[in-house]
C-alpha positions in Angstrom: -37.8 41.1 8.1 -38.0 43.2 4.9 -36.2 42.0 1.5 -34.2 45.3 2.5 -32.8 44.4 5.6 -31.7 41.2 3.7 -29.3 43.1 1.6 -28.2 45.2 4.5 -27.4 42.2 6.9 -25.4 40.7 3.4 -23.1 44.2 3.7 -22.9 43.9 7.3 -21.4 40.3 7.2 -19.0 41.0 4.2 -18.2 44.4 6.8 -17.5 41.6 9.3 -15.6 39.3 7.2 -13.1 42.1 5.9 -12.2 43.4 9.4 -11.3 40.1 10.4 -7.2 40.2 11.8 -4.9 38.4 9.8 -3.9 35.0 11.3 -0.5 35.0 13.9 1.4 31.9 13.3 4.9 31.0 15.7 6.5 27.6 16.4 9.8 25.8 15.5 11.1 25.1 11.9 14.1 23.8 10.2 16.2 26.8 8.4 19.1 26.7 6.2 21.9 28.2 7.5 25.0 27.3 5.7 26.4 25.1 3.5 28.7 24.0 6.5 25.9 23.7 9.6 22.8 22.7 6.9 19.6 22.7 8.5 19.3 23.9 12.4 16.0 24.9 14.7 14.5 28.4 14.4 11.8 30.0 16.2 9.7 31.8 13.1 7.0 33.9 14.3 4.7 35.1 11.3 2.9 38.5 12.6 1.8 41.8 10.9 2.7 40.8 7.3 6.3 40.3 8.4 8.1 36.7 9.2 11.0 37.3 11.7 12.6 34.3 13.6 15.0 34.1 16.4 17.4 31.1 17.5 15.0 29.6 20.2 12.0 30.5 21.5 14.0 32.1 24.4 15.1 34.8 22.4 11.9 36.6 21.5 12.0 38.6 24.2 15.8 39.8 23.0 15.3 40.4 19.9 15.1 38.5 16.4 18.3 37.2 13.9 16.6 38.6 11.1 13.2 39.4 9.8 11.4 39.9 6.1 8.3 41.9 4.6 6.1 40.0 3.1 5.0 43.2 0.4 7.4 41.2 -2.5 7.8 37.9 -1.2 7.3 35.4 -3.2 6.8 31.4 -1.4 7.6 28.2 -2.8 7.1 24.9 -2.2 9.6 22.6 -3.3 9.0 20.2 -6.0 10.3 17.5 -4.5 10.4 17.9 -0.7 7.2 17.8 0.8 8.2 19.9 3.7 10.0 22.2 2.6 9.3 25.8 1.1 11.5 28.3 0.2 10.3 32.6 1.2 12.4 34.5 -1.3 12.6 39.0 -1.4 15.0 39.4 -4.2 17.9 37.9 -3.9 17.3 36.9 0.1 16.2 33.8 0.2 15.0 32.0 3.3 14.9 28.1 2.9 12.5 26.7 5.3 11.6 22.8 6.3 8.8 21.7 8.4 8.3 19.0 10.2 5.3 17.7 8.1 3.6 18.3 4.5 0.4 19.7 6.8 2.5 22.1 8.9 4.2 23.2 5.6 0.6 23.8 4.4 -0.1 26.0 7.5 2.7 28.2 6.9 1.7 28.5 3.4 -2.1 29.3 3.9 -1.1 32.2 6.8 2.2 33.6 4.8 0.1 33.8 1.5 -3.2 35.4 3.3 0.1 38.1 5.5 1.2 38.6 1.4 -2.0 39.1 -0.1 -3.7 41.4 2.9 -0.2 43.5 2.5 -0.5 43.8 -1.5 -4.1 45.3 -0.6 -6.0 42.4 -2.1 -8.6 42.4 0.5 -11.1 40.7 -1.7 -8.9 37.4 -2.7 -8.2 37.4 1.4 -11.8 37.1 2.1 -12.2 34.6 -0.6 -9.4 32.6 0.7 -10.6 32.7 4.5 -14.0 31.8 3.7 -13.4 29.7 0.9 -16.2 27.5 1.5 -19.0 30.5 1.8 -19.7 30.4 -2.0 -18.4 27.3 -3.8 -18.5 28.1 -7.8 -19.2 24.1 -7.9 -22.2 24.3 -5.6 -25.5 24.8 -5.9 -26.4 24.7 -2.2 -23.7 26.0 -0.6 -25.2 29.7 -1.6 -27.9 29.3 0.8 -25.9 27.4 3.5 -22.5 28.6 3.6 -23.3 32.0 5.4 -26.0 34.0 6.9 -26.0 36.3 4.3 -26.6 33.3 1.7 -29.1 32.3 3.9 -31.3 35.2 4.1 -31.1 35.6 0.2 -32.6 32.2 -0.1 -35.2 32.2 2.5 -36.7 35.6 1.1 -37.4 34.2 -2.3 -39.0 31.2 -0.6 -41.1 34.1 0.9 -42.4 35.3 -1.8 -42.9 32.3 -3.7 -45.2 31.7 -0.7 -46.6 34.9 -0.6 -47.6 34.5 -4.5 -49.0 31.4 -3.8 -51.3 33.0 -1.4 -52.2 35.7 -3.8 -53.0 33.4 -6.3 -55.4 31.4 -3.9 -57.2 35.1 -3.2 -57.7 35.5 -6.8 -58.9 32.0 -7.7 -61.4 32.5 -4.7 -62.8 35.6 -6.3 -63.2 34.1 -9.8 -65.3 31.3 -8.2 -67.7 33.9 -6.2 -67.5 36.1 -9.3 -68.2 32.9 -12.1 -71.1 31.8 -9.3 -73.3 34.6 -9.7 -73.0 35.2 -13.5 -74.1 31.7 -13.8 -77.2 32.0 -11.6 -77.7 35.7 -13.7 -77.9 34.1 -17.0 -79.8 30.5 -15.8 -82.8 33.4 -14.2 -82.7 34.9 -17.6 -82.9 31.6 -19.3 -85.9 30.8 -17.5 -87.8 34.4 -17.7 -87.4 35.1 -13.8 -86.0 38.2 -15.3 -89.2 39.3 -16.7 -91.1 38.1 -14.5 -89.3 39.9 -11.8 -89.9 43.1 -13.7 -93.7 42.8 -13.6 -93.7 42.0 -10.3 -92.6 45.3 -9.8 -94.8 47.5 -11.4 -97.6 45.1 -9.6 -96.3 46.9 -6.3 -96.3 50.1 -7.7 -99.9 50.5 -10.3 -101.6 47.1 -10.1 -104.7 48.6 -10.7 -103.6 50.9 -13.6 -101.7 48.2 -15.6 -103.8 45.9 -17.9 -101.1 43.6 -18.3 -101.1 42.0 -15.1 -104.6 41.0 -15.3 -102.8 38.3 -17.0 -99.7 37.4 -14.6 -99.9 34.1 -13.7 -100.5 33.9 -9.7 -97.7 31.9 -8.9 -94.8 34.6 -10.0 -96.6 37.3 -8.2 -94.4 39.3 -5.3 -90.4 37.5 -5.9 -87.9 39.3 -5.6 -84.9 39.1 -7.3 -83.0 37.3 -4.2 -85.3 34.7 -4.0 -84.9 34.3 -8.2 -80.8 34.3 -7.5 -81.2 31.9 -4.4 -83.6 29.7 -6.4 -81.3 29.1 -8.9 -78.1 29.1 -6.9 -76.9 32.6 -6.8 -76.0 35.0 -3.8 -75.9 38.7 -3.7 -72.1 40.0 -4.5 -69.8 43.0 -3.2 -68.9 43.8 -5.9 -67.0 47.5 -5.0 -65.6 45.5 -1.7 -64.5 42.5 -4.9 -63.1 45.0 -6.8 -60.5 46.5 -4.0 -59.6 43.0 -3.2 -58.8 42.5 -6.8 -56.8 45.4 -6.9 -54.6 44.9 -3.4 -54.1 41.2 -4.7 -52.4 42.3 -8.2 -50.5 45.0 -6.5 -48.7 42.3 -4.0 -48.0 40.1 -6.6 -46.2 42.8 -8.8 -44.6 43.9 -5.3 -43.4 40.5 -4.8 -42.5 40.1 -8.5 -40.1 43.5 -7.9 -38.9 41.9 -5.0 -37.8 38.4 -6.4 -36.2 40.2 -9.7 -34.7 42.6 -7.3 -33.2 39.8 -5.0 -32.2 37.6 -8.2 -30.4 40.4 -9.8 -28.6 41.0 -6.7 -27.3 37.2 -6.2 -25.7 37.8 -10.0 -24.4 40.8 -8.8 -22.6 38.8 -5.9 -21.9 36.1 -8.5 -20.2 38.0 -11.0 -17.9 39.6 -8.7 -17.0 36.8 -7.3 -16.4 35.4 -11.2 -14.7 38.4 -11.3 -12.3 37.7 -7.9 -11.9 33.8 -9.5 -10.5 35.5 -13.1 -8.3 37.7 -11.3 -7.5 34.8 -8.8 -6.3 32.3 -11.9 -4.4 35.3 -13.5 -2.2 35.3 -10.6 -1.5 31.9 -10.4 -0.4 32.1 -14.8 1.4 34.9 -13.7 3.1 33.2 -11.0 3.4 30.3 -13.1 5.3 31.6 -16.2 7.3 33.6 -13.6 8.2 30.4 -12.2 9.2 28.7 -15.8 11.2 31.7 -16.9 13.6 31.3 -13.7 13.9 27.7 -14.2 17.2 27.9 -15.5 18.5 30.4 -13.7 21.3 29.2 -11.5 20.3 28.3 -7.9 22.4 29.9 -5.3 25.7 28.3 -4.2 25.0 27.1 -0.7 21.9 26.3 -0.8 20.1 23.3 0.2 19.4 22.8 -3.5 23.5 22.2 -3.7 23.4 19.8 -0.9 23.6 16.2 -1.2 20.3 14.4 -1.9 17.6 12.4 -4.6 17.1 16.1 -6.3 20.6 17.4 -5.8 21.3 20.2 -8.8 24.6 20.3 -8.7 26.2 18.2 -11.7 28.3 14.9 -10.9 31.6 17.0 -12.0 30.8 19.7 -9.6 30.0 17.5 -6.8 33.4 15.9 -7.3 35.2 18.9 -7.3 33.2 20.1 -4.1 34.6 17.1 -2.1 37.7 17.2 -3.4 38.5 20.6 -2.4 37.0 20.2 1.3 38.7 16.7 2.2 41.9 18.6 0.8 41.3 21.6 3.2 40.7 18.9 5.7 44.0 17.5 5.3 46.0 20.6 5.7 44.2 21.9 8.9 46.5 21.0 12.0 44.3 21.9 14.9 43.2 18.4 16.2 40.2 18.4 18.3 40.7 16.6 22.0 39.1 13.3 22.5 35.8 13.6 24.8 36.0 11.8 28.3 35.8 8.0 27.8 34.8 4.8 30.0 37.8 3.3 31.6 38.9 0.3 30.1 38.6 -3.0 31.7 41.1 -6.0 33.2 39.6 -8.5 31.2 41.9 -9.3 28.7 39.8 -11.0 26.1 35.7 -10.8 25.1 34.0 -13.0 27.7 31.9 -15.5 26.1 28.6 -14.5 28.1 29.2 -11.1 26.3 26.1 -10.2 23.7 28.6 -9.8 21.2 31.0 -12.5 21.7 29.5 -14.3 19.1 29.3 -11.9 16.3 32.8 -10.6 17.1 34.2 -14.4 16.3 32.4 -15.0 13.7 33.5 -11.6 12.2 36.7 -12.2 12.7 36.9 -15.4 10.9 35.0 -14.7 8.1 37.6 -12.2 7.4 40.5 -14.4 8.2 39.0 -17.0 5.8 38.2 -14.4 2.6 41.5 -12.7 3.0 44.2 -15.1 3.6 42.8 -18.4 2.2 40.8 -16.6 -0.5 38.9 -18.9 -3.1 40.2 -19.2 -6.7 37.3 -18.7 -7.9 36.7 -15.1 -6.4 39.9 -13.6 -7.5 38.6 -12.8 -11.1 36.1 -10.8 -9.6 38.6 -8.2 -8.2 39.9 -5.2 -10.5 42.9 -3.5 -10.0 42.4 0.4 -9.9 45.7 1.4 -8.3 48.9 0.1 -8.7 51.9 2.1 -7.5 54.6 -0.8 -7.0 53.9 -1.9 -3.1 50.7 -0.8 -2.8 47.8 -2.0 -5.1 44.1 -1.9 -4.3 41.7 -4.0 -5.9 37.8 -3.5 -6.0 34.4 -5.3 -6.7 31.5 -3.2 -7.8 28.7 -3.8 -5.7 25.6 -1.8 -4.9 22.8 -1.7 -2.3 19.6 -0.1 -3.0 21.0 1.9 -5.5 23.7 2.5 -2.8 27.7 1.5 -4.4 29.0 -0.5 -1.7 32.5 -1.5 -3.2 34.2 -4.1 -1.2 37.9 -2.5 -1.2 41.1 -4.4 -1.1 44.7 -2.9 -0.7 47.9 -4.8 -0.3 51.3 -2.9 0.7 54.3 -3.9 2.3 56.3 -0.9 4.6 59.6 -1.5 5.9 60.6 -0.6 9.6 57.4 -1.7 11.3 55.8 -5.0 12.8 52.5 -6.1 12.2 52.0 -5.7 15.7 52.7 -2.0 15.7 50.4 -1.3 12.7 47.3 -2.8 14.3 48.2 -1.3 17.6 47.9 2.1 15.8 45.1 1.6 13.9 42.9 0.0 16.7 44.3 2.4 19.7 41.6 4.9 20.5 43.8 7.4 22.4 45.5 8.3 18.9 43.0 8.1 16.3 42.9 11.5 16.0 46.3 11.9 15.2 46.4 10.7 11.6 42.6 10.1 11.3 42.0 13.5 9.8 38.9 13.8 8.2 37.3 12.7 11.8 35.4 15.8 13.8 35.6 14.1 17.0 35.8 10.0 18.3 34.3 8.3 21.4 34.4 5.0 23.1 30.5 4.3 24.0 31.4 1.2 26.0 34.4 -1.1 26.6 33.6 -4.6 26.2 37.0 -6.4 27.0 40.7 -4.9 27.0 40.9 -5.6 23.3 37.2 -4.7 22.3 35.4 -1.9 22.6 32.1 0.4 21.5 33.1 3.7 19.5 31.0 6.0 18.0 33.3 8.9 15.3 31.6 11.8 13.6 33.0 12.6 10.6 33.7 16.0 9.3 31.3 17.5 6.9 32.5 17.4 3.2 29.6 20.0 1.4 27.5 19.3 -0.2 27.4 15.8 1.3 26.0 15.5 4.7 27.7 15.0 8.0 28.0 11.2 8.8 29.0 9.1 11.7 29.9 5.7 12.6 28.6 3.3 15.6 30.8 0.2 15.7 33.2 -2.3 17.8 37.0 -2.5 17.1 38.5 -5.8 18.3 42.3 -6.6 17.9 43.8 -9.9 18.0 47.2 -11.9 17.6 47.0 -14.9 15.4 49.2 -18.3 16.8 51.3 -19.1 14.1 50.6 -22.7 12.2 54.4 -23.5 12.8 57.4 -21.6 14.4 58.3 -20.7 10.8 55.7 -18.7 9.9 55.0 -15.0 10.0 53.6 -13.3 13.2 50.0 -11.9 12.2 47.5 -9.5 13.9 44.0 -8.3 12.6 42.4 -5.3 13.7 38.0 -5.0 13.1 36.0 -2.8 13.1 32.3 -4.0 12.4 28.9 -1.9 12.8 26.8 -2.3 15.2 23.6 -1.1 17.4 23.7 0.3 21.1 21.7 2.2 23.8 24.0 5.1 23.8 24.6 5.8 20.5 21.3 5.8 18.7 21.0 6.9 15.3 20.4 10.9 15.0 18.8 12.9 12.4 21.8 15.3 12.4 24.0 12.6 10.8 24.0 10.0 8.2 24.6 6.6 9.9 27.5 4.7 8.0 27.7 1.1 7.8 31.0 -0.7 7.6 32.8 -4.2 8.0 36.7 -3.5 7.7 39.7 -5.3 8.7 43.5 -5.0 8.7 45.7 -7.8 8.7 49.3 -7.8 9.4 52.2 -9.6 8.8 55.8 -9.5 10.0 58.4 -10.6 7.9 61.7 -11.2 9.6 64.8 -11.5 7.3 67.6 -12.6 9.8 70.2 -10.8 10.1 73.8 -12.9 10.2 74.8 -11.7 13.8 71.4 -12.1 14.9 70.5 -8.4 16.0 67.4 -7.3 14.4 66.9 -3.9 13.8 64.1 -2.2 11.9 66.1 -2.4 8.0 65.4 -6.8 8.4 61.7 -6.2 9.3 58.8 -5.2 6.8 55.0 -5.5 7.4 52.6 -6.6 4.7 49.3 -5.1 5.2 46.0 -6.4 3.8 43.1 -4.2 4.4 39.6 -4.7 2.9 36.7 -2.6 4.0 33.0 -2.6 3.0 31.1 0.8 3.5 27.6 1.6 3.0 27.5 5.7 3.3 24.0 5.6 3.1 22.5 9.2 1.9 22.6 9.9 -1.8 25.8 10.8 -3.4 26.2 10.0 -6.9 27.8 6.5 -7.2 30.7 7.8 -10.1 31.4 10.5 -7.2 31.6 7.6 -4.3 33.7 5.4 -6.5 35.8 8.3 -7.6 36.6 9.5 -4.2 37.0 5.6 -2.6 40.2 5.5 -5.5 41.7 8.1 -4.3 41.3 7.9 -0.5 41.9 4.3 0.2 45.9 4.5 -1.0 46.0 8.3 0.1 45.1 6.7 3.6 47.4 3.5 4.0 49.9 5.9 2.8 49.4 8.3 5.5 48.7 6.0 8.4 51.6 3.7 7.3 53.8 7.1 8.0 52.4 8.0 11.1 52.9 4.5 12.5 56.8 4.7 11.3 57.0 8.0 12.8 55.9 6.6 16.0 57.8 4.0 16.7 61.5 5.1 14.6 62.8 6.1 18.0 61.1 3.1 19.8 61.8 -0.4 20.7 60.7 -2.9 17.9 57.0 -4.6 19.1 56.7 -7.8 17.6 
C-alpha cells in the first residue's frame, strides 16, 4: 500500500470515529423529590442529548414526569457524597444519587459526552471516546492505539527498510567500481599499458614499425582483458552502472520525501490534538472558577444539601428552628392516622420462660428498678437539672456514642386524679398510642410475646431536614408486690430495642435505639369516711429514657430539642390519661 493510502485510511477512521452515535444510558436512580419524601426511585433514561425520567420503568411507555436539555446543563459531583451528582439548567436543579461511585461515573461519562456532542464539540467527544488512541504520555500508544497509528508507523519502518536496501545497491557499485580502477592503475604501474599499445600496432604494421623489432616475445598479442584479469580486474557496464546509480539516488530522495512527508503529518495530528488538550484544560479552569465564584451562593431551600447529614449546610440555628417549626405543625394537626391490622393477642398472661426474650426482658426490667428507685449516692451528682417547673423536674447526664449525644433523661412529676396503674396502662396500651403520641406516622405490633409483652415496630413522622426514623422494640408492663401492706402500689412500663424477622432495618428510615421506662406510684391519702375518690389519689411518675437517634443531627440541636420535648410530653400524656379516666372508675 502506498504512503498515500496511509493518510487516506487515517481520514477514513477519524470519518468513522466521528459518526459514531452518542451512548443511550437508562436504569434506576435515587432523585430528590422534596424536602418531605427525600430521595425516591426514578427511571432516568439519558437519550438524544436529553435526560428524561419517569416514576418506574412502567411508565415509559406513558409518558415521562419531566425531562431536561442537556445544551446548558452543567453536572456535578458532590464533594462529599460519592454517589451522588447534581444536573443543574439554570435554576432547575435535578439532584441525583446512584447506587455506587462507578454507576455515578457512568452517568457522568454518557451525560458529559450527550453535553459536549450537543455544544458541537465533536472533536473533545472523539477525544473522550477514544481516549486511549493517542496518549500525550505515551510513546507507543501512537502506533498501537489505532489502525490509523498503526499504518503511520509501519510506513516509516518501510522506508527505513527501503533505504537500507538502497544503500546496500550503492555500496555494491562502489566495490565493482573501486575493483576496476585498482586493476587500471596496478596495469599501468607495471607497463601492461604500454605494452598493450604495441601490441596493437604489431597487429596492424608489424613489418613497417622498427620498434617492435625490439618487443620482447613474451608481451607479444595480450589483450587488455587478459592485462585486467591478470591483475584482478573485470570488464565494467559502465552506462548500465551509471542508470543504476541514478534509480538508486532517486528512491532514496523518494523515500526521504516520503518519511518528511509522513513525520510532518504525525505533528500535524499532534498539534491538534495539543491543541484539543489546551482547549480541553480551558474548560475545566473555566468550569472551575465557575464553580468557586458560586460557592457562596445560597443552596436552595429543600434540597438535599438542607437535609440532615456529615455535610449538612444548614447552620445549627437554622436546623433548630426547622424542627421546631415541624414538630409544632405536628402537634396541631388533628387527623390521626388508623392503626394497621395487628396479631391477636395471646391468653398467656405473663412471658413464658422458654420465650427468647424472657431473659433480656427480666433483666431489663430490674436493672431499671434498681437505678431508679434504689439509685446509688454516688450517681446522683452526675445528674443536672435542666427543667424545673415545681412538680415536674427533669434531670440529664451528657453522654455520647460515636459522636452520637445519647443523654440518659430523667423526669419526676407527681399528677393528681390518677393511679399508677392507669398511667402505665396508657402508656404501654397499643390500641391508643396514637391518641396522644403525636409526632408518630403510624404504630404496629410485629409479634405478641405474652398478654403483657409484645413486638412493636412505630415510624416516626419526618421532622425536615432530619430524616424519617423508626423504632423496633418490646413493651412489657408489670405490677410490683409491695415490700409491706404500707407501701405504695407501683407499675413500670418498658420499652427496650430489639431485633426481629419482621421488622428488619430499612434504608428509608433511620433505626432508633432506645431503653425507656416509666414507673409509677400511687399515693393514697385516706380519706376519714373511707371513700376514695380521685382528689386523695396522686401518681408520681419517674421516667428515664436512653435514645440513640442515630443519623447526624447536630448534638446542641438534639440536646436542645430532648429539653423541650421530654416535659412537653409527660405534660401531654399525663392529660390525656386524666382525660381518660375523669369519668371512669378509679384502677388501682
Amino acid at each position: 500500500m502506498t504512503e498515500e493510502g496511509n493518510v487516506l485510511s487515517l481520514t477514513d477512521d477519524e470519518d468513522d470515529f466521528e459518526d459514531e452515535p452518542l451512548p443511550e444510558l437508562q436504569g434506576t436512580l435515587c432523585k430528590w423529590t422534596n424536602y418531605l419524601h427525600g430521595w425516591q426511585d426514578r427511571y432516568i433514561v439519558l437519550k438524544d442529548s436529553t435526560i428524561s425520567y419517569y416514576k418506574s420503568e412502567d411508565e415509559t411507555a406513558v409518558g415521562c414526569r419531566g425531562a431536561v436539555s442537556l445544551l446548558k446543563a452543567t453536572i456535578s459531583p458532590h464533594q462529599f457524597d460519592e454517589c451522588r451528582f447534581d444536573v443543574s439548567v439554570n435554576d432547575s436543579v435535578w439532584y441525583l444519587r446512584a447506587s455506587s461511585p462507578e454507576e455515578r461515573h457512568t452517568w457522568i461519562e454518557a451525560i458529559e459526552l450527550h453535553r459536549q456532542a450537543d455544544s458541537s464539540y465533536g472533536s473533545e467527544n472523539n477525544l473522550r471516546r477514544h481516549g486511549s488512541m493517542l496518549s500525550l504520555t505515551s510513546g507507543t500508544s501512537l502506533s498501537q492505539a489505532s489502525t490509523s497509528s498503526f499504518k503511520r508507523g509501519r510506513g516509516l519502518k518501510e522506508k527505513l527498510a527501503e533505504m537500507e536496501t538502497f544503500r546496500d545497491i550503492l555500496c555494491r557499485q562502489i566495490d565493482t567500481l573501486q575493483s576496476y580502477f585498482d586493476s587500471c592503475a596496478s596495469a599501468v604501474q607495471h607497463g601492461a599499458v604500454h605494452d598493450l599499445t604495441e601490441s596493437d600496432y604489431l597487429d596492424e604494421d608489424l613489418d613497417s614499425l622498427d620498434i617492435h623489432s625490439h618487443r620482447p616475445e613474451e608481451l607479444r598479442g595480450k589483450d587488455l582483458a587478459s592485462i585486467l584479469q591478470q591483475h584482478g580486474g573485470h570488464a565494467v557496464d559502465f552506462k548500465g552502472e551509471a542508470f543504476t546509480f541514478k534509480a538508486t539516488t532517486a528512491g532514496i530522495i523518494a523515500t526521504l520525501s516520503h518519511c518528511i512527508e509522513l513525520m510532518g503529518q504525525r505533528e500535524e495530528a499532534w498539534k491538534k490534538r495539543m491543541d484539543r488538550e489546551v482547549e480541553k484544560r480551558r474548560k475545566f479552569e473555566d468550569a472551575y472558577k465557575t464553580l468557586m465564584s458560586d460557592k457562596n451562593k445560597k443552596v436552595i431551600v429543600g434540597g438535599p444539601d438542607y437535609e440532615e447529614g456529615p455535610h449538612c449546610m444548614i447552620t445549627e440555628d437554622e436546623f433548630y428552628d426547622a424542627v421546631d417549626a415541624t414538630l409544632d405543625k405536628l402537634e396541631k394537626e388533628e387527623e390521626k392516622k388508623k392503626n394497621v391490622d395487628s396479631p391477636s393477642r395471646p391468653d398467656n398472661s405473663s412471658l413464658a420462660p422458654s420465650n427468647p426474650f424472657y431473659g433480656e426482658v427480666n433483666e431489663v426490667v430490674s436493672n431499671h428498678l434498681r437505678r431508679l428507685l434504689v439509685e446509688p449516692a454516688e450517681e446522683k451528682d452526675d445528674w443536672s437539672c435542666i427543667v424545673d417547673q415545681g412538680d415536674l423536674k427533669v434531670f440529664k447526664r451528657e453522654l455520647e456514642e460515636d459522636g452520637v449525644p445519647i443523654d440518659p433523661m430523667k423526669a419526676v412529676c407527681t399528677v393528681k386524679g390518677i393511679t399508677g396503674h392507669e398511667v402505665c396502662h396508657y402508656f404501654w396500651a397499643f390500641d391508643t398510642r396514637m391518641e396522644w403520641e403525636a409526632t408518630l406516622e403510624f404504630s404496629r405490633i410485629v409479634e405478641w410475646l405474652s398478654e403483657d409483652t409484645f413486638i412493636s415496630n412505630n415510624v416516626i413522622k419526618r421532622v425536615w431536614p432530619t430524616s424519617q426514623r423508626d423504632a423496633c422494640f418490646w413493651s412489657h408492663i408489670r405490677h410490683m408486690d409491695k415490700s409491706n401492706d404500707e407501701g405504695p402500689d407501683s407499675w413500670i412500663v418498658v420499652n427496650y430495642s430489639c431485633d426481629h424477622n419482621d421488622c428488619p432495618p430499612s434504608n428509608k428510615y433511620v433505626r432508633i435505639t432506645m431503653n425507656v421506662a416509666l414507673i409509677c406510684e400511687t399515693i393514697i391519702k385516706p380519706p376519714a369516711d373511707g371513700n376514695i375518690t380521685r382528689n386523695d389519689i396522686t401518681c408520681k411518675i419517674t421516667y428515664t429514657a436512653e435514645v440513640n437517634p442515630g443519623g447526624w443531627a447536630p448534638a446542641s440541636v438534639l440536646r436542645a430539642v430532648y429539653k423541650r420535648e421530654y416535659p412537653k410530653f409527660l405534660r401531654r400524656f399525663t392529660s390525656f390519661v386524666s382525660e381518660k379516666t375523669k369519668d371512669k372508675e378509679i384502677l388501682f
